[in-house]
C-alpha positions as CSV (number, residue, x, y, z in Angstrom):
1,X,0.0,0.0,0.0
2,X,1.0,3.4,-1.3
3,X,1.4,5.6,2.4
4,X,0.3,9.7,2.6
5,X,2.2,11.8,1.6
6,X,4.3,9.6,-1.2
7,X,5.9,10.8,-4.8
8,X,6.0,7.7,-7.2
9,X,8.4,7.2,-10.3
10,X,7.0,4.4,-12.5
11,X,8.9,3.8,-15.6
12,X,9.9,7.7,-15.8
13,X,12.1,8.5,-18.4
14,X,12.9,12.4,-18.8
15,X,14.8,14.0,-21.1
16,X,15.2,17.5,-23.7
17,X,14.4,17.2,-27.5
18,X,13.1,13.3,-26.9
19,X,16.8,12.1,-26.2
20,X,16.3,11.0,-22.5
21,X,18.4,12.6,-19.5
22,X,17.1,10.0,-17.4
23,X,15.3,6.7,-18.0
24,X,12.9,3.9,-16.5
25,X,13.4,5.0,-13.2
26,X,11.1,3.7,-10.8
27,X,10.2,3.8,-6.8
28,X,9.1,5.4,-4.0
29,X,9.9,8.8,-2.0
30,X,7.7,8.3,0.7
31,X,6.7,10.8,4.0
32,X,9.3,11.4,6.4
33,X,12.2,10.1,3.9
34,X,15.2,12.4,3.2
35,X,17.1,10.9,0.2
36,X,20.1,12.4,-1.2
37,X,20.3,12.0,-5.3
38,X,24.0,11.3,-6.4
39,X,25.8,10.2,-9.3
40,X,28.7,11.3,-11.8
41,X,28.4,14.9,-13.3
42,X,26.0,14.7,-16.2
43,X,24.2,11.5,-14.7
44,X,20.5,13.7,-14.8
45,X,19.8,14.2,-11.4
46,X,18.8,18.0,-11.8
47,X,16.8,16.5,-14.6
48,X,15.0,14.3,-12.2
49,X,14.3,17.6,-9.9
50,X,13.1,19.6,-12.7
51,X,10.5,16.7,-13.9
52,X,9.4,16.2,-10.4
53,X,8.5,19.8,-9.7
54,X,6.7,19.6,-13.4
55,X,9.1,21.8,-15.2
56,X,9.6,19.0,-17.8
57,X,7.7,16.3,-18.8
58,X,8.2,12.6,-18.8
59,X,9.1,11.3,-22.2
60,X,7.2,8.0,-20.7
61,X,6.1,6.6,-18.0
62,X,4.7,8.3,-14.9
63,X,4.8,10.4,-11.6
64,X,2.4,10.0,-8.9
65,X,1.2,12.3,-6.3
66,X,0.0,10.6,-3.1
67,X,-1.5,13.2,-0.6
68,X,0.4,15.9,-2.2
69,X,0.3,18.0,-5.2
70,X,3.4,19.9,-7.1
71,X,1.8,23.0,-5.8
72,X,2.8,21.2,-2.5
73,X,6.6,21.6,-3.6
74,X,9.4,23.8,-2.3
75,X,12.0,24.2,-5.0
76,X,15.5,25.2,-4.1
77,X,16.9,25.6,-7.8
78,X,20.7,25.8,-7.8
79,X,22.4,29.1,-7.2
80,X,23.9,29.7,-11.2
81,X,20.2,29.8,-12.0
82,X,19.3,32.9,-10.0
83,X,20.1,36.0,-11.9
84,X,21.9,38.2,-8.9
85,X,22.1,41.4,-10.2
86,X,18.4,41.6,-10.2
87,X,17.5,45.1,-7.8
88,X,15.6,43.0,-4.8
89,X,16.1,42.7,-1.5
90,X,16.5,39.9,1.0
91,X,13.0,40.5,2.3
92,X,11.7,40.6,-0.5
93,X,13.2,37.7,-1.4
94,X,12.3,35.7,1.6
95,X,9.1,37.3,1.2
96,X,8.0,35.3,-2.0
97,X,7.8,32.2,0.0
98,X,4.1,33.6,1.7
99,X,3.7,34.2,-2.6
100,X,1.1,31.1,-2.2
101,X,-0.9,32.5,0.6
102,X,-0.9,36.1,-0.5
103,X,-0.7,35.9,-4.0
104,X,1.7,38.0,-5.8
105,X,0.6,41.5,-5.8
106,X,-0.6,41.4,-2.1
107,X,1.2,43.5,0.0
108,X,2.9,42.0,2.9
109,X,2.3,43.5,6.1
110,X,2.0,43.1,9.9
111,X,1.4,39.6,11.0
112,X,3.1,38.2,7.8
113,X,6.0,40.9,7.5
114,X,6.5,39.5,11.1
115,X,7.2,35.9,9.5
116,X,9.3,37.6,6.8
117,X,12.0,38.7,9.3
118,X,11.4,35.7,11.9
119,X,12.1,33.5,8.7
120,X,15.3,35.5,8.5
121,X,16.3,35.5,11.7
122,X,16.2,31.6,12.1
123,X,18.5,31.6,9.1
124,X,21.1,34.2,11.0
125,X,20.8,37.0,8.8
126,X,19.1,39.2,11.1
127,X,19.9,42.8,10.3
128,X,20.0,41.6,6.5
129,X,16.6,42.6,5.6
130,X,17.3,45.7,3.8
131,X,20.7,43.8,2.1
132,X,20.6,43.9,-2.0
133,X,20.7,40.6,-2.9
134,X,23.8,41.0,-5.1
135,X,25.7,42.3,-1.7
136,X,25.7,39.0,-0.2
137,X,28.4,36.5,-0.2
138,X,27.4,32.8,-1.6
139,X,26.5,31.4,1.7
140,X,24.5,34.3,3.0
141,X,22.4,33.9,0.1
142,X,21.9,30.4,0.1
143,X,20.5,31.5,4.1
144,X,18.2,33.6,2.8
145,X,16.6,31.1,0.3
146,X,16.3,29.0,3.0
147,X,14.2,31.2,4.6
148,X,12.2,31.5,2.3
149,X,11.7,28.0,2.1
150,X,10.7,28.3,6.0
151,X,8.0,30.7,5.1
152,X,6.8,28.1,2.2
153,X,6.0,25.6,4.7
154,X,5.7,22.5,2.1
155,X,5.5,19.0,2.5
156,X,8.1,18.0,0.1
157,X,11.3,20.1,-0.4
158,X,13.6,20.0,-3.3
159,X,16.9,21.1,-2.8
160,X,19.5,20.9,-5.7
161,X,22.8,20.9,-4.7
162,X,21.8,23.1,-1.6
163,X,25.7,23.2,0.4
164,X,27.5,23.8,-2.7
165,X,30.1,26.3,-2.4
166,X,29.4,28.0,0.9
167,X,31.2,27.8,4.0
168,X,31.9,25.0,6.6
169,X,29.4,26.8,9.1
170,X,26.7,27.8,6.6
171,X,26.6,24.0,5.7
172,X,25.5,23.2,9.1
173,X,23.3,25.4,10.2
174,X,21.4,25.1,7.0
175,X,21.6,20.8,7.6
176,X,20.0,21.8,11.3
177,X,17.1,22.8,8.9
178,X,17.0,20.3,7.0
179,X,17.3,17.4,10.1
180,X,14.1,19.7,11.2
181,X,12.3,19.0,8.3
182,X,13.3,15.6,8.2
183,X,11.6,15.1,12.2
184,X,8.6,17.1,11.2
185,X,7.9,13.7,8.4
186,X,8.6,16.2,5.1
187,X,9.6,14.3,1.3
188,X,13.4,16.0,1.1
189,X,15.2,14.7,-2.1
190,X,18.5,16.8,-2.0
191,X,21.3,16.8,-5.4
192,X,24.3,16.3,-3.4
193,X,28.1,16.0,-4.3
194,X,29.7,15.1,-1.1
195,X,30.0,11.5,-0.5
196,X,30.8,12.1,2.8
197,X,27.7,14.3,3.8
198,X,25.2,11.9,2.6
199,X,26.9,9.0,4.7
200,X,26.5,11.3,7.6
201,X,23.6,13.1,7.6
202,X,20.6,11.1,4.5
203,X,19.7,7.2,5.2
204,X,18.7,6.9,1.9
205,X,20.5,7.8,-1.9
206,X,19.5,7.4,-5.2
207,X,22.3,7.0,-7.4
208,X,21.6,7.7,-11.3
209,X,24.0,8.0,-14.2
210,X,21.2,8.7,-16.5
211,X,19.7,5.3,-15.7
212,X,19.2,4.2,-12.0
213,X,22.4,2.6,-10.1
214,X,20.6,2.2,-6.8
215,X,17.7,3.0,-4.5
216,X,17.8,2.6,-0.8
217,X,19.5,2.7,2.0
218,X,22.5,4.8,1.6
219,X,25.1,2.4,3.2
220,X,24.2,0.1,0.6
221,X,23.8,2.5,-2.2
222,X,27.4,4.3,-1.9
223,X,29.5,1.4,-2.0
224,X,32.5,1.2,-4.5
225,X,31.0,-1.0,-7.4
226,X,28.7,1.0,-8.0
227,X,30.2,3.8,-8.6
228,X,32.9,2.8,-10.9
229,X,29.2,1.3,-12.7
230,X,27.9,5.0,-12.3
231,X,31.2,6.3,-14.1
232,X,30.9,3.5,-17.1
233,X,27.4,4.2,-17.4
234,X,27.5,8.0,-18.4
235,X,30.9,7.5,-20.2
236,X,29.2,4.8,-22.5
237,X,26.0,7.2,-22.3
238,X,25.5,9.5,-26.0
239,X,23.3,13.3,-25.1
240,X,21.5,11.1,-29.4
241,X,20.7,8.9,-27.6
242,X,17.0,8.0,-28.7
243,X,14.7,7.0,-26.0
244,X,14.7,3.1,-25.3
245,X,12.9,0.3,-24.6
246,X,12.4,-0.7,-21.2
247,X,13.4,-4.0,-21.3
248,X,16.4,-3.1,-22.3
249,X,16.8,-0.7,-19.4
250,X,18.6,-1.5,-16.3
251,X,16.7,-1.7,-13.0
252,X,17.3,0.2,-10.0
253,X,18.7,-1.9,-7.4
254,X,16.3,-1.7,-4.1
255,X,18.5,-2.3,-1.2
């Protein structure tokens, strides 16, 4: 039995210009599971983000929604995707994560302006309110889309490569966040690059390299065969690629 609150992947295959990114991928994130995606550069895990939060289309197969809905997603997109030098500030900023409440031409005032700088405060940017986006240094910024991501309140959180380039102490006050979420029973699939992170801090990894390595528990998941599998998938892997047939696929490996 499916539980509440679950994201299926049967048979997905996503992908740009019907050459597939990633293919027949199939499982469960289910309530209260905080999975780290990892693989080789180029293996389609942003891909997999992007099709989750519906901005791409599975080539085949199919997502499922259990007792959520995509409007039920928080979407941390990585940090070369946000164009900096656009004139807003870090209220503002945090302030688009009431956007579904409010709507996005209501003003935000009183009881919610509250939130706004509460939501910055549990990040530590207190004082930063008034801060031009473009001011801040890397990890400052990636505080302040957390708190936005506070003020979003979702049931699933996507977070692509969320601890990428920031410092040693950013990393972990933004993980205390994420262990929060993680108590409070969210979906958290995060795109992460260090092995030794996910060992310490997400039970569970999916490892791709365009098609799925393995699913499970991430003890089992990160061992050294299968990355050196990872590696001679996406080496043998060609962007022509047409899409394929599943039985020719290979399976995700449940541990």
């Amino acid at each position: 039995m499916t539980p509440a609150n679950a994201i299926t992947l049967k048979d997905l295959t996503l992908g740009y210009r019907r050459h597939p990114a990633v293919h027949h991928l199939s499982g469960t994130f289910q309530a209260g599971s905080l999975t780290a995606i990892v693989g080789p550069n180029g293996a389609g895990k942003t891909t997999l983000l992007k099709g989750i939060v519906g901005a791409l289309k599975p080539l085949s197969g199919q997502i499922t929604f259990c007792g959520v809905e995509r409007r039920d997603i928080a979407y941390l997109p990585q940090q070369q995707e946000l164009e900096r030098s656009f004139p807003i500030q870090v209220a503002d900023l945090v302030a688009m994560g009431l956007w579904r409440k409010l709507g996005p031409f209501r003003a935000v005032t009183g009881e919610n302006l509250a939130r706004v700088h509460e939501a910055i405060a549990a990040v530590g940017l207190s004082g930063f309110g008034a801060r031009a986006i473009g001011t801040l240094s890397g990890g400052q910024l990636q505080r302040a889309l957390f708190a936005r991501l506070l003020l979003q309140d979702a049931p699933v959180v996507l977070l692509d490569e969320p601890f990428a380039a920031i410092d040693a102490r950013t990393t972990a006050d933004l993980l205390d966040i994420v262990h929060r979420w993680h108590g409070e029973k969210r979906i958290i699939i995060a795109v992460l690059h260090d092995m030794e992170l996910v060992r310490a801090h997400f039970p569970e990894s999916l490892m791709l390299a365009r098609g799925p390595i393995g699913w499970g528990k991430s003890a089992e998941v990160l061992r050294p065969e299968n990355f050196l599998k990872a590696r001679a998938m996406c080496e043998a892997w060609h962007d022509d690629d047409a899409v394929c047939a599943a039985e020719n696929a290979p399976e995700a490996a449940r541990a």
